[in-house]
N, C-alpha and C positions, 0 to 999 in steps of 0.2 A: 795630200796633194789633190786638189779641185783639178779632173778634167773636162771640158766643157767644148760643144760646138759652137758656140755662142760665141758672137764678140765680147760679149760684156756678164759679169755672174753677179744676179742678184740678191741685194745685201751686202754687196762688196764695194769697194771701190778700187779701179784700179792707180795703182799710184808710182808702177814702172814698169815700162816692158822692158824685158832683158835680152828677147831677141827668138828667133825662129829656131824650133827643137824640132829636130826628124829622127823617127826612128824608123827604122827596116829589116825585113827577114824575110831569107828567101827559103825555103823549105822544098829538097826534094821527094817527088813522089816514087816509090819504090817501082817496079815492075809489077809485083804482084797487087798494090793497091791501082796501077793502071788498068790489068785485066779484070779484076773486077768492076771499077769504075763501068769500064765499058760493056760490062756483062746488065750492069744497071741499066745502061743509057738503051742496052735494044728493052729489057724485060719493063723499066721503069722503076722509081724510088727513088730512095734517099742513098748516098754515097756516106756513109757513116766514115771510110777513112780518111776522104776526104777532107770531110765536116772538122775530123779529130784535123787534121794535119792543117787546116785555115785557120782553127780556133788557135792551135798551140803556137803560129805565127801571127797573130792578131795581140796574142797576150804579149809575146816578145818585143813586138812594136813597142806597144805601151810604154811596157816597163824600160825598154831602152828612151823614151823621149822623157819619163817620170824622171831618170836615172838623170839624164842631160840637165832639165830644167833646174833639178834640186844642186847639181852643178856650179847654176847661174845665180842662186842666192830665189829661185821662184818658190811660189805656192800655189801657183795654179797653169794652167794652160789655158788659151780660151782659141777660138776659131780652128778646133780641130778637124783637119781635112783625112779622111782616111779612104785609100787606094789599095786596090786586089787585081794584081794582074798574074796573068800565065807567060812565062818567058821558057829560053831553053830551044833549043834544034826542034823539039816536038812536041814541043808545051810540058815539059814533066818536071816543069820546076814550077811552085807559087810563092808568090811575093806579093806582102804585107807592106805597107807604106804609110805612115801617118805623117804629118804634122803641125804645127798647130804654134802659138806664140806665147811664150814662156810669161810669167808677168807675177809680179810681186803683187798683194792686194792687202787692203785693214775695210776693218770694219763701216759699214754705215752710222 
């Protein structure tokens, strides 16, 4: 599976779009990776669980819109848009959001 930001992948052609694939994950953050989070934000750094808990919703995304497209008969995605927001009563949830347009392709 080709995924791409691009509208168009080169060396390819595309020869159907099948249609708009989103995938999403919303991942909460525990209590204890909040107080450290904010133990970071007075001292400074990197939020490592963070990082862990955006990355492992980021891969989830993917693979749910991989999952969809291969669905729709596609082999690639192209104009993938991906979105990171904080939602929740007090922000301790994060949400992963891709999506992008499913599309059948052959060669040049």
């Amino acid at each position: 599976m080709i995924i791409s930001t691009t509208p168009s992948l080169e060396g390819r052609k595309i020869d159907e779009y099948c249609g708009i694939v989103v995938g999403e994950a919303v991942m909460g953050a525990n209590v204890f990776k909040d107080l450290f989070a904010s133990i970071r934000d007075i001292v400074g750094g990197r939020s490592g669980s963070y990082e862990e808990e955006l990355t492992r919703a980021r891969k989830l995304a993917f693979s749910e819109i991989e999952h969809e497209a291969r669905s729709m008969g596609a082999d690639a995605v192209v104009g993938i848009d991906l979105d990171y927001q904080v939602i929740g009563d007090k922000g301790s949830m994060l949400m992963v959001s891709i999506s992008g347009t499913a599309v059948k392709t052959s060669a040049l």
